[in-house]
N, C-alpha and C positions, 0 to 999 in steps of 0.2 A: 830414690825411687822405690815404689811398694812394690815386695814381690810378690808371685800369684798368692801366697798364703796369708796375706796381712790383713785382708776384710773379705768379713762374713757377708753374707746379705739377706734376706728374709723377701726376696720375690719370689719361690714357690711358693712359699705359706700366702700372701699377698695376692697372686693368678687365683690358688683355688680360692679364694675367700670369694673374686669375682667372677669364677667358674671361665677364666680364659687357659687359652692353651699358650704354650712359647709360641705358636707363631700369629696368635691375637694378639699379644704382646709389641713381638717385634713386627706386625703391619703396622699400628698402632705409633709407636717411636721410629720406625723408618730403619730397620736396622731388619739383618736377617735370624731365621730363627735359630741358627747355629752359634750367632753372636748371646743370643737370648741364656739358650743351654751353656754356654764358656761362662759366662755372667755368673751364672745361679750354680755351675761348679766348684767357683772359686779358682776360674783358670783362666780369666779375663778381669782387667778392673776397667770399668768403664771412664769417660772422659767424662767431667763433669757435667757438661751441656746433656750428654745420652741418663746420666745418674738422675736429674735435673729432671729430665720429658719422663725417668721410668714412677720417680715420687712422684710427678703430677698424674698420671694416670690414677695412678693408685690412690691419690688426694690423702696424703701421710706426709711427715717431713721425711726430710733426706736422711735423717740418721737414725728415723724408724727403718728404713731399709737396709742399709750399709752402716758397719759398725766394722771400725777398727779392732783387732785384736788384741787381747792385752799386752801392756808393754810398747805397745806402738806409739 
């Protein structure tokens, strides 16, 4: 199992590109905006299906967003 520090992710850089806030985001994927913020801390790793609806927002793949860190 990954622990909080194993994947980075690039959804702040991502929001502002589409000038959304964390909780346009998470309205958007059905989740709340605290989950949003644990996400983009790298204190939460999301479940695939949530990783899945946050690339399609964004219309990027999945590993433009979330990237393993080295060694993993």
């Amino acid at each position: 199992m990954l622990s909080d520090s194993d994947m980075r992710n690039t959804i702040k850089v991502e929001r502002a590109k589409k000038d959304m806030t964390q909780q346009d985001l998470a309205d958007q994927v059905s989740v709340s905006r605290q989950t949003i913020n644990s996400i983009e801390a790298g204190k939460y790793v999301p479940s695939t299906v949530l990783a899945l609806k946050i690339a399609r927002i964004f219309g990027v793949g999945l590993e433009e967003i979330f990237q393993l860190e080295e060694g993993d």
